[in-house]
N, C-alpha and C positions, 0 to 999 in steps of 0.2 A: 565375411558373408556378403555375398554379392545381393546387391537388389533385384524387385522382381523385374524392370526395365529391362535392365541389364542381363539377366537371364532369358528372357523374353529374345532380345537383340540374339545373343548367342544360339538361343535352338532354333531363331529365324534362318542365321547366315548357315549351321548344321540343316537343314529340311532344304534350303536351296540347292547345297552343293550334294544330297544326296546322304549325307555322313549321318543318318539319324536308321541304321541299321541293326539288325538282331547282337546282341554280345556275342563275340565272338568265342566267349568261351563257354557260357550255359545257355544259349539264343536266347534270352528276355530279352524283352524289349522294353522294358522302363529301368530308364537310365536317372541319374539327378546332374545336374551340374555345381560341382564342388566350390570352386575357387578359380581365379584367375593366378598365374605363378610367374616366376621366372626362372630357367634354366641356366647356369653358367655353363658355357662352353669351354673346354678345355680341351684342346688338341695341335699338334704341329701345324698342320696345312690349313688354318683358318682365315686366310687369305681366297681359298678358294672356296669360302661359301657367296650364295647367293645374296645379289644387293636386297633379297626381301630378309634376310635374317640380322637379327640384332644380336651382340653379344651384352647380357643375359638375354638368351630367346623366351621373347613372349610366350604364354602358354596359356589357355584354358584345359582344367584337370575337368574331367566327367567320369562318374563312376556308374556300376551296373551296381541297381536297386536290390538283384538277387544274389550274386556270387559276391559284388564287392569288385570285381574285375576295375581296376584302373586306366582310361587310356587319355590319353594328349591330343589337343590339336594347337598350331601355330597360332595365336593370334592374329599375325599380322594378314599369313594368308586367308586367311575368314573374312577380313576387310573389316575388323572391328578397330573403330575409335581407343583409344588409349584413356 
């Protein structure tokens, strides 16, 4: 469970870049934010990802309050601390 800081920090750097929009699959607009994760990467040409990506890629999970709809954003590029 993340603290409220720390969620706080998260829907700040979301409301600055704009990413704090209707769900894209039932438009509500109250979302929660889940958890912080990591992704493992797994693929041939991962050489040719971006010097902002880490393998496991950082992740904050936010889910829609009404359907459930699950979506992702990078960590690192939100400019969040570790």
């Amino acid at each position: 469970m993340l603290d409220n800081d720390r969620q706080e920090l998260i829907a700040t750097r979301l409301r600055q870049r704009n990413a704090m929009q209707p769900c894209q699959r039932c438009l509500s607009e109250h979302f929660e934010i889940l958890a912080e994760a990591e992704m493992p990467l797994i693929a041939n040409n991962l050489f040719r990802l971006s010097e902002s990506f880490a393998n496991p890629l950082p992740l904050v999970l936010i889910a829609c309050k009404n359907c459930g709809y699950v979506f992702q954003h990078v960590r690192v590029l939100l400019g969040l601390p570790e």
